[in-house]
TORDO-698891 format. One record per residue: residue in three letters; x, y, z negated of N, C-alpha, C in turn; residue number from 1. Coordinates in Angstrom, 1 decimal, m for minus. Layout:
ALA/X/Y/Z/X/Y/Z/X/Y/Z/NUM
...
//
This chain:
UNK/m11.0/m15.1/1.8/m10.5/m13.8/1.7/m11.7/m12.9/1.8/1
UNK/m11.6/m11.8/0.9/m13.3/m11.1/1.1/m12.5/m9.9/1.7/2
UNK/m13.7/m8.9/2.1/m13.4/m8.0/3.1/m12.4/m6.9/2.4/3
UNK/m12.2/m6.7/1.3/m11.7/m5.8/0.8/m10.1/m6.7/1.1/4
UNK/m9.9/m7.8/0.8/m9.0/m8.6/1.2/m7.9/m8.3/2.3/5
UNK/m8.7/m8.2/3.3/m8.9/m8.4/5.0/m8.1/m6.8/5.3/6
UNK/m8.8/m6.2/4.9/m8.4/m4.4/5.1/m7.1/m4.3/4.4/7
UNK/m7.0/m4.9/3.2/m5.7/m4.4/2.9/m4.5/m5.3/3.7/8
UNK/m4.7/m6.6/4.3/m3.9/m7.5/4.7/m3.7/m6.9/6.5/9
UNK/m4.4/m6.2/7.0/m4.7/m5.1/8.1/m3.4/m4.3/8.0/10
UNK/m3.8/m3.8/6.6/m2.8/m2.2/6.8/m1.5/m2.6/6.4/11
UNK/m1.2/m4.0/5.2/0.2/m4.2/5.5/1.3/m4.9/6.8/12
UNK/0.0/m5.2/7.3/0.7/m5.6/8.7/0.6/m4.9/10.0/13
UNK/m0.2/m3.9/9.7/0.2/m2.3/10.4/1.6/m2.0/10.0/14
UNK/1.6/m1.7/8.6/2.7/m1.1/8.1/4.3/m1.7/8.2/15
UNK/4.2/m2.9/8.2/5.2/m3.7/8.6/5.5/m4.2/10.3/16
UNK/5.0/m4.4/11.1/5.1/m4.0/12.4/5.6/m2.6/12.8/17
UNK/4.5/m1.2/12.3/5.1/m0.3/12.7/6.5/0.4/12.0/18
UNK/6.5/m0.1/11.0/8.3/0.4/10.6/9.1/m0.6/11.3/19
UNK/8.8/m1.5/11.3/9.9/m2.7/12.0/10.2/m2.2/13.0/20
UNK/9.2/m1.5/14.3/9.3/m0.8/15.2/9.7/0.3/15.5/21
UNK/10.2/1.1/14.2/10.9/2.1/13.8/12.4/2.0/13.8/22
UNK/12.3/1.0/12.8/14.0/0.6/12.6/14.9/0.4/13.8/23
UNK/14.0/m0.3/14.9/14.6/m0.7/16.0/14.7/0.3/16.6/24
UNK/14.3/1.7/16.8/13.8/2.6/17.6/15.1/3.7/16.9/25
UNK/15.3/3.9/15.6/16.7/4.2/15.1/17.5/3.6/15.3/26
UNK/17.6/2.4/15.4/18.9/1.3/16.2/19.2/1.5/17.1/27
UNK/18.3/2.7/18.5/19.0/2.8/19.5/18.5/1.2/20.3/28
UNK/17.6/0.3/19.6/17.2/m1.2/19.9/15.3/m0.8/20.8/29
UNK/15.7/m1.2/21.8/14.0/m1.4/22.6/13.3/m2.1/22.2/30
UNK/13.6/m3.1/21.3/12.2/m4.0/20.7/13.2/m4.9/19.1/31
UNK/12.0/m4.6/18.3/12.4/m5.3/16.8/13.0/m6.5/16.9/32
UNK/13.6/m7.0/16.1/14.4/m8.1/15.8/13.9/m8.7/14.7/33
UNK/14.1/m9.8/14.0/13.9/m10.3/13.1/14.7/m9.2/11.8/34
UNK/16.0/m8.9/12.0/16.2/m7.7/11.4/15.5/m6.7/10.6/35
UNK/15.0/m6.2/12.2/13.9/m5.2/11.3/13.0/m5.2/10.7/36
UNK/12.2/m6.8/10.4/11.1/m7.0/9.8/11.3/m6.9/8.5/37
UNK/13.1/m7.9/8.3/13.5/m7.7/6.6/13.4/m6.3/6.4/38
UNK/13.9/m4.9/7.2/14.2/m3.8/6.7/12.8/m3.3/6.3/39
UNK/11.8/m3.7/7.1/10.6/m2.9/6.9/9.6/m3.8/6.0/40
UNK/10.3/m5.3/5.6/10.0/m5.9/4.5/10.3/m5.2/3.0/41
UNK/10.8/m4.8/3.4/11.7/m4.2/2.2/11.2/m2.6/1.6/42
UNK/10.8/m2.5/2.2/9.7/m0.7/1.9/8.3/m1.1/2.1/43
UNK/7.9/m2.5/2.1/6.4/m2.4/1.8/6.0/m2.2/0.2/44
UNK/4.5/m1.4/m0.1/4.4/m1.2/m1.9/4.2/m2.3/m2.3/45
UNK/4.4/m3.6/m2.3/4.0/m4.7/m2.9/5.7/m5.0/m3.6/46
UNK/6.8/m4.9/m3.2/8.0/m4.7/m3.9/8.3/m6.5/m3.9/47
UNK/7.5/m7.3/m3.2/8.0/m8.6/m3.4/9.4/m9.0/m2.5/48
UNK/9.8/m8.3/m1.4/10.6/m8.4/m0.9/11.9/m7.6/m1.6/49
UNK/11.8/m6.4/m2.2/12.5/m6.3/m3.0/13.6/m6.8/m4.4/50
UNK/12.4/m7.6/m4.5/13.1/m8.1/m6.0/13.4/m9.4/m5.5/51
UNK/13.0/m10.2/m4.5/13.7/m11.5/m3.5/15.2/m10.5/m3.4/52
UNK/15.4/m10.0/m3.1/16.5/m9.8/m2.8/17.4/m9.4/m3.3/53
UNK/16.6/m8.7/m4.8/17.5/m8.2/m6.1/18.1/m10.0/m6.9/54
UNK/17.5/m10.8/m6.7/17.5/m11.9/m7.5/19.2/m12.4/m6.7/55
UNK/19.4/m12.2/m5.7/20.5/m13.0/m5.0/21.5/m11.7/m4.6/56
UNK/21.1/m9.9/m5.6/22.3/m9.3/m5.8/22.4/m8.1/m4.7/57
UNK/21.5/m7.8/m3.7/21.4/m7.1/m2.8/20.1/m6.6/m2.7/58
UNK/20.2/m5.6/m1.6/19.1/m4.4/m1.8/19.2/m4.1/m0.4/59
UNK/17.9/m2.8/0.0/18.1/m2.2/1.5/19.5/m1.9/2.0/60
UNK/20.0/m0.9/1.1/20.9/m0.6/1.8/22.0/m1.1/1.6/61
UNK/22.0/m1.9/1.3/23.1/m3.1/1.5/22.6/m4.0/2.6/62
UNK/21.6/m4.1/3.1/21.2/m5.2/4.2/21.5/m4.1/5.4/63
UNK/21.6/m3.0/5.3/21.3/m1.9/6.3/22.7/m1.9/6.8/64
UNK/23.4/m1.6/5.8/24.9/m1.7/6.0/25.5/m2.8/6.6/65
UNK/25.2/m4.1/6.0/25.2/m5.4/7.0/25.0/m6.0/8.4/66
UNK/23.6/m4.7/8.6/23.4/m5.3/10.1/24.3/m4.5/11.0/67
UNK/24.4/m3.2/10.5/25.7/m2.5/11.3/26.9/m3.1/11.1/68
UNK/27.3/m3.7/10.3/28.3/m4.1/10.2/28.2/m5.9/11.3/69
UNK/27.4/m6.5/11.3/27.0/m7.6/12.1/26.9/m7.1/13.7/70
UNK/26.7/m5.9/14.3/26.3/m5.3/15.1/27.7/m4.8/15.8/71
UNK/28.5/m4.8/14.8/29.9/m3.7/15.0/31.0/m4.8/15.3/72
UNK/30.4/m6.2/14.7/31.5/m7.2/14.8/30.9/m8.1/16.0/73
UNK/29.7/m8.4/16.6/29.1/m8.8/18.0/29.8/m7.8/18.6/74
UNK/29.9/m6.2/19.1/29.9/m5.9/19.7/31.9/m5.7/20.2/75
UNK/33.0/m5.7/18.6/33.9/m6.3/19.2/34.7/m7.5/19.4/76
UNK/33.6/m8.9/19.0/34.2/m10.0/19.6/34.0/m10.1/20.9/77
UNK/33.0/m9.1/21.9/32.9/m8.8/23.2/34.1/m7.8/23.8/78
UNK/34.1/m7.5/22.6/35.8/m6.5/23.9/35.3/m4.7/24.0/79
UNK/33.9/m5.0/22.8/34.0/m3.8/23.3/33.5/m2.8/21.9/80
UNK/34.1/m1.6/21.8/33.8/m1.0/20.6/32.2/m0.3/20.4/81
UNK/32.1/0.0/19.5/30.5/0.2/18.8/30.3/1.6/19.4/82
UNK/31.3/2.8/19.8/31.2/3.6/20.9/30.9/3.6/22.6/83
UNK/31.4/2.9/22.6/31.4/2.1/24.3/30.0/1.7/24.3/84
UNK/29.5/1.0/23.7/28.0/0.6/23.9/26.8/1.8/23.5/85
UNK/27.3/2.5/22.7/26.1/3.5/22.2/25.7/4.8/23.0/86
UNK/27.3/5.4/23.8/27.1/6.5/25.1/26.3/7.9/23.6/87
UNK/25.2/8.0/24.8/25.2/9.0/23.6/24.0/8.4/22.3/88
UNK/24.0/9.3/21.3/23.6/8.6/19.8/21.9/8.3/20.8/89
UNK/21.2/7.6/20.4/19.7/7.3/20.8/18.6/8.7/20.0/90
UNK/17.9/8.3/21.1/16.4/9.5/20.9/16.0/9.2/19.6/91
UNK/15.6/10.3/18.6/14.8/9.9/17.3/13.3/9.1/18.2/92
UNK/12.4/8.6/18.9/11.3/8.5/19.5/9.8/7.8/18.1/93
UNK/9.2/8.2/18.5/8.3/7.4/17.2/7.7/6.0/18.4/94
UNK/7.3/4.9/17.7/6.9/4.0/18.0/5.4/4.0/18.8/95
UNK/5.8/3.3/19.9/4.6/3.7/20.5/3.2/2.8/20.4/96
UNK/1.9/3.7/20.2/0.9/3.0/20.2/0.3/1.6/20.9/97
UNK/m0.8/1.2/20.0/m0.7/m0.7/21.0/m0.6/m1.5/20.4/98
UNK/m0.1/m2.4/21.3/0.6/m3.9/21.4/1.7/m4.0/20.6/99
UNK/2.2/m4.4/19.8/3.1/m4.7/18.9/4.3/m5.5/19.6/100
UNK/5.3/m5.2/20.5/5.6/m6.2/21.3/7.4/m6.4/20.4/101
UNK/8.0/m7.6/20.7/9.2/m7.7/19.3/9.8/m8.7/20.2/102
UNK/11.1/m8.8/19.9/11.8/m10.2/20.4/10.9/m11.4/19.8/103
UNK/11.5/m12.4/21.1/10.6/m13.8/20.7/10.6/m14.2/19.0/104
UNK/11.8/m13.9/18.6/12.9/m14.0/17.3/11.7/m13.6/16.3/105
UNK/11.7/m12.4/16.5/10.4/m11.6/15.4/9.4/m12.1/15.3/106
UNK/9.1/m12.4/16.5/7.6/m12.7/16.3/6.8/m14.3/16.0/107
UNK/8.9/m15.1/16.3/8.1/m16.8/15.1/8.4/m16.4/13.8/108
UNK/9.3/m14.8/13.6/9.1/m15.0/12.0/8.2/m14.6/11.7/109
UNK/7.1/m13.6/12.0/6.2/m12.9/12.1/4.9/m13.9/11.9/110
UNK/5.1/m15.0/12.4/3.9/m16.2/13.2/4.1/m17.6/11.3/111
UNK/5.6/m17.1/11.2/5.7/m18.0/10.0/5.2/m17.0/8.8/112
UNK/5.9/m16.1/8.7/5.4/m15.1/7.3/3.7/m15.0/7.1/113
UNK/2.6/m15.1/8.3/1.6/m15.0/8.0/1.1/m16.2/7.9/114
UNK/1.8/m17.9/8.4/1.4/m18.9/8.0/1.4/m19.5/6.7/115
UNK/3.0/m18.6/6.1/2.9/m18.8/4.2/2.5/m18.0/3.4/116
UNK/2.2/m16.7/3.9/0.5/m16.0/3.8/m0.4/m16.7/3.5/117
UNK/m0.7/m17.6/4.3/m2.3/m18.4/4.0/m2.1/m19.6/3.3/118
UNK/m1.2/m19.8/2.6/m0.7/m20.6/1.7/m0.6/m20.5/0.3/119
UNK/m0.6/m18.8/m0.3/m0.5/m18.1/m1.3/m1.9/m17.6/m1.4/120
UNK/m1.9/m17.3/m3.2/m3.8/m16.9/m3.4/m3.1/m15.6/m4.1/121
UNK/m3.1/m15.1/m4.0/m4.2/m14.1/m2.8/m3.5/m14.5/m1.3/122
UNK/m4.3/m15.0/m0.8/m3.7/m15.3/0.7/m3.7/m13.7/1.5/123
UNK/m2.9/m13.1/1.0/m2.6/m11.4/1.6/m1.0/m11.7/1.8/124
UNK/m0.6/m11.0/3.2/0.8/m10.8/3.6/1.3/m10.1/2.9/125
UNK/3.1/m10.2/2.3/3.5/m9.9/1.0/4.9/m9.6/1.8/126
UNK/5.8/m9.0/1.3/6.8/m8.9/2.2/8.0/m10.1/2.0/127
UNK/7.7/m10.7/0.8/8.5/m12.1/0.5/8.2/m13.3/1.1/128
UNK/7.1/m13.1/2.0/6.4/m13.8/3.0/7.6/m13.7/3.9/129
UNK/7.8/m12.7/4.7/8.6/m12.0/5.9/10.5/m12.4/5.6/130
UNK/10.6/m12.3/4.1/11.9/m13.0/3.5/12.2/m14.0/4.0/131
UNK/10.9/m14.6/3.2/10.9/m16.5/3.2/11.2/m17.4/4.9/132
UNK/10.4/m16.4/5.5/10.5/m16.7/7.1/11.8/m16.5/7.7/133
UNK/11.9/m15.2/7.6/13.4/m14.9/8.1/14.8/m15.7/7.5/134
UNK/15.0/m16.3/6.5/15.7/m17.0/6.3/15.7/m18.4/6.7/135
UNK/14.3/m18.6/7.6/14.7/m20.3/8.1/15.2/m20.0/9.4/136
UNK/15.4/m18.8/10.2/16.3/m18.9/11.4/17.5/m19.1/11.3/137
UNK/17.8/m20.2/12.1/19.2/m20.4/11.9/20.6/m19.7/12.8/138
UNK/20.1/m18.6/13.3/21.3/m17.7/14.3/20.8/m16.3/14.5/139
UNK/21.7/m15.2/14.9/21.1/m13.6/15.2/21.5/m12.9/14.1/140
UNK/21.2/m11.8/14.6/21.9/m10.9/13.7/21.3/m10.0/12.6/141
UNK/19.8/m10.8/12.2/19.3/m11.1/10.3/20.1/m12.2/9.5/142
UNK/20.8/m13.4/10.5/21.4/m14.4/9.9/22.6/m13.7/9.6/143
UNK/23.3/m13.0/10.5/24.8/m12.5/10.4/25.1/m11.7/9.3/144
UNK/23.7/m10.7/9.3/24.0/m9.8/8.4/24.1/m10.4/6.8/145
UNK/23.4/m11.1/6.8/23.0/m11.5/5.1/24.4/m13.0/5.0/146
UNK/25.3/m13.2/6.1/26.4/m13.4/5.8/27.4/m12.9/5.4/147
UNK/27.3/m11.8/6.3/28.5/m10.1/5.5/28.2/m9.8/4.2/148
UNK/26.7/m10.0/3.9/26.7/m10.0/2.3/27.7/m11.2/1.2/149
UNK/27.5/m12.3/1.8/27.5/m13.2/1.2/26.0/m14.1/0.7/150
UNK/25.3/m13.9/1.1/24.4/m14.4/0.5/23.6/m15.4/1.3/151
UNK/23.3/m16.4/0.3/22.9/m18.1/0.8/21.8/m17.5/1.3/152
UNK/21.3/m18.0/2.3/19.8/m18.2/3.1/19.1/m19.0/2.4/153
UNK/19.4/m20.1/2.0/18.1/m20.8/1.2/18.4/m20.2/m0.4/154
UNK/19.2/m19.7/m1.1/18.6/m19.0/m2.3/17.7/m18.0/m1.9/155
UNK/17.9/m17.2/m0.9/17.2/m15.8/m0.6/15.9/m16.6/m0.4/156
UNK/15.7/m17.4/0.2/14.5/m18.2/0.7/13.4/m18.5/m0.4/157
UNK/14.4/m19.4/m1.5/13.7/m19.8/m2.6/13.5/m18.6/m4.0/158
UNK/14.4/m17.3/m3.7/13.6/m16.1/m4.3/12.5/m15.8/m3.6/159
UNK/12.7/m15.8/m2.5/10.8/m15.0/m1.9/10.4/m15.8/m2.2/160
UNK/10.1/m17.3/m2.2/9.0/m18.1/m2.3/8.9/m17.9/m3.8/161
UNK/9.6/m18.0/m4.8/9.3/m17.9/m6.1/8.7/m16.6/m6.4/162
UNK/8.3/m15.2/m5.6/8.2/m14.2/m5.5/6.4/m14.5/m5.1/163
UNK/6.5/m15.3/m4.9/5.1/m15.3/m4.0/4.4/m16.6/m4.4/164
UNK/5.1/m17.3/m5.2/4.0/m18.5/m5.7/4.2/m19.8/m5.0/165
UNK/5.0/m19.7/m4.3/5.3/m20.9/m3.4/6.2/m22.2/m3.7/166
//
């Protein structure tokens, strides 16, 4: 990877941490989830996580809608309604500078998206990388949501990897 390489593979993993960090932070959520990486997979300019997910019939906001909806159905097979837990709506806050810190969750998919990263030529992080990852967990509420859709985890899987050369 030459340096021009390196800098752009920098800024998309800026850009994808710090929105993932975002999404959680609008979720009213203290630290990213596997979740948020798909959502902030999904708004990177490379569009590979996009069309992984146009191929098996869904889009952002239909994954957006799923995880509230995954979120809404954890919180009443606990007994309790999606009001009762929220109190009042959460702070808009922006993400704070640093350490990138995520559920354990995020951060083996995080640890895998950049391992099938260096697998693909251009070995640059793609957001169908972050797809491909997130669909080998097998529980949580990235898995739940993309259930409410209906949609297979290993097709979604084998779109991002065909998205990316894999």
């Amino acid at each position: 990877m030459g340096l021009l390489d390196a800098v752009k593979d920098m800024r998309t993993i800026k850009q994808l941490l710090t929105n993932a960090e975002g999404e959680a932070l609008r979720a009213g959520e203290e630290l990213p989830g596997p979740e948020h990486l798909l959502l902030s997979a999904l708004q990177l300019p490379d569009g590979s996580a996009v069309r992984a997910f146009a191929r098996v019939g869904t889009d952002l906001s239909s994954l957006r809608k799923a995880i509230e909806a995954a979120h809404h159905s954890a919180l009443s097979s606990t007994g309790l309604a999606a009001d009762d837990a929220e109190g009042d709506a959460p702070l808009e806050r922006r993400p704070t500078p640093g350490l990138f810190r995520s559920t354990p969750q995020a951060q083996q998919v995080f640890q895998e998206a950049v391992a099938l990263s260096k697998s693909t030529r251009p070995s640059q992080l793609r957001g169908a990388h972050v797809v491909a990852a997130a669909c080998s967990l097998e529980r949580g509420t990235a898995i739940r949501a993309l259930n409410v859709l209906g949609v297979d985890r290993m097709q979604l899987k084998a779109a991002a990897c065909a998205e990316v050369g894999l």
